[in-house]
C-alpha positions in Angstrom: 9.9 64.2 32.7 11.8 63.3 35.8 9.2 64.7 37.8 6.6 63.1 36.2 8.5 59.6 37.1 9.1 60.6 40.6 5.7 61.8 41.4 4.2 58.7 39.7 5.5 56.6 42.3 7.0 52.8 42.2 4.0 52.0 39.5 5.2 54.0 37.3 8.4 51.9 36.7 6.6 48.8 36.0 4.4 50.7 33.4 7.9 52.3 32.0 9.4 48.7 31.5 5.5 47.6 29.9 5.8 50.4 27.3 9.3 50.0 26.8 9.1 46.3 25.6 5.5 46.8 23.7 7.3 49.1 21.9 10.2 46.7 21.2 8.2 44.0 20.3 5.8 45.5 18.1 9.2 47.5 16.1 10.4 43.4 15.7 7.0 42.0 15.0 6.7 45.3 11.9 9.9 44.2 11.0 9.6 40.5 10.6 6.5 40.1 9.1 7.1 42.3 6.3 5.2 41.4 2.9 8.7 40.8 1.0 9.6 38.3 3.6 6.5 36.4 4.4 4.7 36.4 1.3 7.2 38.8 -1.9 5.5 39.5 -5.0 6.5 37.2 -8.2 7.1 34.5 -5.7 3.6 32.0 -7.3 5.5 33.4 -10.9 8.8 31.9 -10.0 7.4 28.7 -8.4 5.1 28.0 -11.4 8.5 28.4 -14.1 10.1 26.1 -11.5 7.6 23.6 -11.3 6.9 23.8 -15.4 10.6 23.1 -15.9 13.0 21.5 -13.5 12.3 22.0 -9.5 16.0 20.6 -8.0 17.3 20.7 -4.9 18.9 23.9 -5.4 16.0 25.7 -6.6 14.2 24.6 -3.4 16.7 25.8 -1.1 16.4 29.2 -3.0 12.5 29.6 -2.7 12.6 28.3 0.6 15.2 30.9 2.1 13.2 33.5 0.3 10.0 34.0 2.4 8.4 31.4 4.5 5.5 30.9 2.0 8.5 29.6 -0.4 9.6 27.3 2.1 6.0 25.9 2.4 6.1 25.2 -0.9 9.0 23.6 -0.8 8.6 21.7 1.7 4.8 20.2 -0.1 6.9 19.9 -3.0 8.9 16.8 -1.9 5.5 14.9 -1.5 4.5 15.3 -5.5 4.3 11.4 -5.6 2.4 11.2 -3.1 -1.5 11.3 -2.4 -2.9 14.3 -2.0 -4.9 13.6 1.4 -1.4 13.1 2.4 0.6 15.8 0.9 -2.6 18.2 2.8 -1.6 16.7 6.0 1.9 17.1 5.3 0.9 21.0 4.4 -1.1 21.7 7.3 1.9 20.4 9.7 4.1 22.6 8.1 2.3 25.9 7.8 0.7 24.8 12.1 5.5 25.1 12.1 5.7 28.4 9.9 1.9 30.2 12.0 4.3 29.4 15.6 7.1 31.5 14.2 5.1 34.2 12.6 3.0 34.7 15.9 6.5 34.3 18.1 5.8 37.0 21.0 2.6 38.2 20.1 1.0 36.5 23.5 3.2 38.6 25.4 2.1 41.8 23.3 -1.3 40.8 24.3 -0.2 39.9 28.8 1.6 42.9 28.5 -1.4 45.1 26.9 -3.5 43.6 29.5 -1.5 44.2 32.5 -0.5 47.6 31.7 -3.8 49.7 31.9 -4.5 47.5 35.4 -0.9 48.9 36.4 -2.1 52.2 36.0 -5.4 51.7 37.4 -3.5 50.5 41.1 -1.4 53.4 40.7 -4.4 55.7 40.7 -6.3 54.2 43.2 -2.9 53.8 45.8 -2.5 57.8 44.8 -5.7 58.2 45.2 -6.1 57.0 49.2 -2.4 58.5 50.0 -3.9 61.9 48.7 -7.2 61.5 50.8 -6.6 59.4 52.9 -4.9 61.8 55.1 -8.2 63.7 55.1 -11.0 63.2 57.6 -13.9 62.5 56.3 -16.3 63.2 59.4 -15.3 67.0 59.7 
């Protein structure tokens, strides 16, 4: 492996640092967007017993700290009274808040993924010309 490294050249450490935090990121990104903590099962059933009987402060502050689809809900939830061209507005505003956390780092997934096979396309080409370039070409 060390050879491999050493023989690579300096690209190779940029590309070693690229894989290194694609893999981090995506291992966080797998993590965090889970099912049970974006969207868990029973969550519309325990919303819909809520709503049907008492929705209090309390039982907001529980749905909401469950997933971030129960804090959506929540959140539209204070605007009952209200219109509902308003309460969509209010909704939309929200869930534009809760899609900027849920796609947190995923434009540097994408730099990094770009940069990375360009990385290893210089490093092939520079190898390339050190290899032959030392050769003459005209005999």
């Amino acid at each position: 492996m060390n050879n491999i490294l050493i023989s690579g050249g300096w690209f190779v450490w940029p590309l070693l640092v690229c894989s290194i935090l694609l893999i981090s990121i995506v291992i966080e990104r797998l993590w965090f967007l889970q099912r049970r903590l974006v969207a868990p099962k029973g969550l519309q059933r325990q919303v819909q017993n809520l709503i049907n009987n008492a929705f209090h402060a309390e039982n907001q502050e529980e749905i909401a700290a469950t997933s971030q689809l129960g804090e959506l809900l929540a959140y539209c939830y204070q605007y009952k009274s209200e219109s509902r061209d308003f309460i969509e507005t209010k909704a939309e505003e929200k869930a534009a808040e809760i899609n900027l956390i849920l796609e947190r780092n995923l434009s540097m997934l994408s730099t990094i993924a770009s940069i990375s096979p360009l990385l290893g396309l210089l490093g092939t080409v520079v190898g390339m010309i050190t290899v032959f370039g030392n050769i003459d070409i005209n005999g």
